[in-house]
SEBANU-551802 format. One record per residue (C-alpha): y, z, x; residue number from 1. Coordinates in steps of 0.02 Angstrom, whole numbers, always signed. Layout:
<rs>
Y:Z:X:NUM
...
</rs>
This chain:
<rs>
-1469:-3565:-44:1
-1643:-3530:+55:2
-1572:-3542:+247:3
-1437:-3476:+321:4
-1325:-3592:+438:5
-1167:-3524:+544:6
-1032:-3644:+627:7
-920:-3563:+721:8
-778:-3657:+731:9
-676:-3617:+878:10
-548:-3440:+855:11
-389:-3534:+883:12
-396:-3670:+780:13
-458:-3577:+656:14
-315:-3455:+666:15
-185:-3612:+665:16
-275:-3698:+507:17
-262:-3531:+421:18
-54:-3525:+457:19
-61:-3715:+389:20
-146:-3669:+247:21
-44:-3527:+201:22
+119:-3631:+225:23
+49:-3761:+123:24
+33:-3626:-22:25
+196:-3568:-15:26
+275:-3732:+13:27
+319:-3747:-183:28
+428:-3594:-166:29
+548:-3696:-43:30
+625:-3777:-197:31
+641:-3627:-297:32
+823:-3570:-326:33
+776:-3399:-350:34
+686:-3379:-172:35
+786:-3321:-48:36
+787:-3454:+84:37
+765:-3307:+238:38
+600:-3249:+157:39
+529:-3403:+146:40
+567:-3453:+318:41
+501:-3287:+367:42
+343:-3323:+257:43
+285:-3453:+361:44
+222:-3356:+494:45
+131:-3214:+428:46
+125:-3038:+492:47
-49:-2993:+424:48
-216:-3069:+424:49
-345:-3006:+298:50
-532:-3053:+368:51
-641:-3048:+206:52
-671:-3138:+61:53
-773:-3281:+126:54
-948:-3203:+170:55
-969:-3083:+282:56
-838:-3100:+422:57
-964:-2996:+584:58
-1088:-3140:+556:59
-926:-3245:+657:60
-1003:-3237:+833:61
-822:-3249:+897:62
-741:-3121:+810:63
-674:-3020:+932:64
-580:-3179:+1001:65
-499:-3222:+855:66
-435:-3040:+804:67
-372:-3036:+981:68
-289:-3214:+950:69
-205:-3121:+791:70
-139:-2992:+877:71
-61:-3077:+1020:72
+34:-3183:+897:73
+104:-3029:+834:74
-18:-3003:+682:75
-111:-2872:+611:76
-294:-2898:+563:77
-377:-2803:+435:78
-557:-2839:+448:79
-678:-2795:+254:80
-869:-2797:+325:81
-1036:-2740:+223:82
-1081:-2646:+373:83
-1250:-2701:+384:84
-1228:-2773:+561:85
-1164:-2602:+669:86
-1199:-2688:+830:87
-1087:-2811:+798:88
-940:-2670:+777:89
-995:-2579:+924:90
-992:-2714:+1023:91
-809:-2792:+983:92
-688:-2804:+1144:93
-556:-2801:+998:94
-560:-2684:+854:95
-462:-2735:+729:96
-309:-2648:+658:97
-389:-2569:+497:98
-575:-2581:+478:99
-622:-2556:+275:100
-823:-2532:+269:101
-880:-2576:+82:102
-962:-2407:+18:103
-1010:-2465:-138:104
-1161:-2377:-184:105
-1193:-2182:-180:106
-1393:-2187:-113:107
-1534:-2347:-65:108
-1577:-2365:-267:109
-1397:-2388:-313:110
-1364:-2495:-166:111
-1529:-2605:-182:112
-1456:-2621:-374:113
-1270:-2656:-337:114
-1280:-2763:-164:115
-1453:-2843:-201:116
-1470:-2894:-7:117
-1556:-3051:+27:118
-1556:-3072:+209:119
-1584:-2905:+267:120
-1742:-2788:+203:121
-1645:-2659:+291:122
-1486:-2665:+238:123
-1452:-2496:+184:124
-1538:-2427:+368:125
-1403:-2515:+454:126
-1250:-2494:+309:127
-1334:-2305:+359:128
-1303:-2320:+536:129
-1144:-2391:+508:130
-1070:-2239:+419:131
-1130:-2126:+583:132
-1027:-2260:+679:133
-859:-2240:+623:134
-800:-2095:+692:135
-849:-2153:+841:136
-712:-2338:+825:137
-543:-2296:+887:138
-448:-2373:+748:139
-397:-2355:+567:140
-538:-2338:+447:141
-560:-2367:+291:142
-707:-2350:+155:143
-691:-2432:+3:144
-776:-2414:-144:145
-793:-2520:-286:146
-824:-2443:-467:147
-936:-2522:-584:148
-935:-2430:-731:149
-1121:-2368:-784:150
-1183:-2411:-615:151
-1104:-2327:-477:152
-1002:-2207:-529:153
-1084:-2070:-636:154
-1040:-1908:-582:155
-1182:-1855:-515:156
-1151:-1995:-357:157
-977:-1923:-334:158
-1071:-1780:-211:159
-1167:-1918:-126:160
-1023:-2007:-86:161
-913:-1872:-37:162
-1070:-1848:+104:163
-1067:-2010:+153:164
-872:-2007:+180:165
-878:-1851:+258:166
-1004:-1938:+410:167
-895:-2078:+409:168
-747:-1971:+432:169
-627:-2100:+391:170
-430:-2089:+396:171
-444:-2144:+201:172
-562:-2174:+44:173
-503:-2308:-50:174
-574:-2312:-243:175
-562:-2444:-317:176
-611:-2521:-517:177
-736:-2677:-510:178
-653:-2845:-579:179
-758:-2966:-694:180
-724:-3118:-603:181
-815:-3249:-511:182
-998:-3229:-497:183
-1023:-3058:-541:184
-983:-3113:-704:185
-1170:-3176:-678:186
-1232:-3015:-689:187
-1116:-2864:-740:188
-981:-2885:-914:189
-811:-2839:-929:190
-855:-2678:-1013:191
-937:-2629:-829:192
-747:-2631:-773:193
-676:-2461:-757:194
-499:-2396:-832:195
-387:-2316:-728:196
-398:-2152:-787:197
-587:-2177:-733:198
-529:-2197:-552:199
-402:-2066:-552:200
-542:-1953:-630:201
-664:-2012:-497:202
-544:-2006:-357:203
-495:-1817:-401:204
-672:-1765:-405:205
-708:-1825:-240:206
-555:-1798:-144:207
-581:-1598:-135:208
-768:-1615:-81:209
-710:-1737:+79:210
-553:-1614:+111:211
-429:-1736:+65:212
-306:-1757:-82:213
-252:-1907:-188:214
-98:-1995:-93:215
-57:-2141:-205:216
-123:-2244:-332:217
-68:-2422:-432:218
-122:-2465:-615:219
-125:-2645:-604:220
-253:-2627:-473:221
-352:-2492:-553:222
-358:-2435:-375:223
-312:-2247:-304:224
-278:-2190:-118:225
-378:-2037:-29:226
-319:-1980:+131:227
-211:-1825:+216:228
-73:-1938:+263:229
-9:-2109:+238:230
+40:-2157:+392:231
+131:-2359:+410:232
+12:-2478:+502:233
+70:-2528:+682:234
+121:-2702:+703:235
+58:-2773:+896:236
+194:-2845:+1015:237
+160:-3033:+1001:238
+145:-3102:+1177:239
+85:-3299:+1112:240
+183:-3389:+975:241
+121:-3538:+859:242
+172:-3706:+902:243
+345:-3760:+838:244
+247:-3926:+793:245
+106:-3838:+702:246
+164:-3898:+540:247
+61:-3870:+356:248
-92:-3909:+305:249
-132:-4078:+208:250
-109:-4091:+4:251
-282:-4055:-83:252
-304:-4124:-227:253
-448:-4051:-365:254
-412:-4161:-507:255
-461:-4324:-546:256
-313:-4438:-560:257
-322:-4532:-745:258
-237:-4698:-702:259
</rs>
């Protein structure tokens, strides 16, 4: 791809095709004796709304609207950005609730290496003046980093990070090993993907140099926790509720049908 085209669909309906969607992926469970019938009711209005995965969510011109849609309906919003657009977070009427800023390389050589930007010949500059931001956003923060084992996490970028976290000041560092899926499997192997003794090792290097400590960590996720405190996210008050009529998204099928 050679141009770069937004649509921004409108916040609402966006929101309610998202609930559709999800219902339609758990609808399979409704038939399942081993469900509990009370959590899958429950399950079709979700609590949370993660705003990542799909390109980089700030480049949404109406993205304050649509958190703010989220959280009157009585859901959280965690929003995962690159941090190369910091007016973009300054600017939001509506933070979200937890704001996780990808840190995933230690310095501009790593980064150029790791992120290879193609929009932006000044990526880093503004990841850079995003990281002087965050103290600054009155909400919870999180940076993230993703290991890549033999590229970002030798130990002499542990110190670099640990500055960078310490002007980002966030309420927790969240370390996390690289997974060899999808198109980084383009580029990187699955020998590049870290054990979990490599994060713990990582995470207890760096947690004394930001003045924090390690507060949790899961195996299956090769991922560790580094805060002061875990403290339970706040779920908003919902003052709008979805449509009793909303329904679930259509079937899709992938597969070719042999007749």
């Amino acid at each position: 791809m050679d141009t770069l085209e937004l649509a921004d669909q409108d916040p609402l309906e966006m929101l309610y095709d998202s609930v559709k969607a999800q219902r339609r992926l758990l609808s399979g469970f409704g038939g399942n004796p081993k469900v509990p019938q009370e959590k899958f009711l429950d399950a079709q209005n979700p609590k949370h709304v993660a705003i990542s995965l799909n390109g980089e969510p700030t480049l949404y011109t109406r993205l304050s609207e649509y958190i703010e849609l989220c959280h009157s309906h009585g859901m959280t919003t965690m929003l995962v950005t690159n941090g190369t657009l910091p007016k973009v977070l300054e600017k939001l009427d509506t933070l979200p609730t937890q704001l996780y800023v990808s840190v995933d390389a230690p310095n501009k050589e790593v980064f150029d290496e790791i992120c290879r930007p193609k929009w932006n010949s000044a990526a880093w500059d503004k990841f850079d003046e995003t990281i002087d931001l965050l103290p600054s956003l009155d909400t919870r923060i999180v940076c993230r980093h993703t290991l890549i084992k033999g590229r970002n996490m030798k130990p002499e970028h542990i110190p670099q990070y640990a500055a960078l976290d310490n002007r980002a000041d966030p309420d927790w560092i969240e370390c996390k090993g690289y997974v060899h899926v999808g198109n980084s499997r383009e580029n990187l192997t699955a020998e590049n993907m870290p054990f979990h003794e490599d994060i713990l090792e990582f995470s207890n290097a760096l947690a004394p140099l930001t003045d924090r400590k390690l507060l949790d960590d899961s195996p299956p996720s090769r991922v560790a926790l580094v805060g002061r405190e875990i403290v339970p996210i706040p779920i908003p008050e919902a003052t709008m509720h979805f449509p009793e009529d909303l329904g679930i998204a259509e079937s899709v099928k992938h597969l070719k049908i042999i007749q």
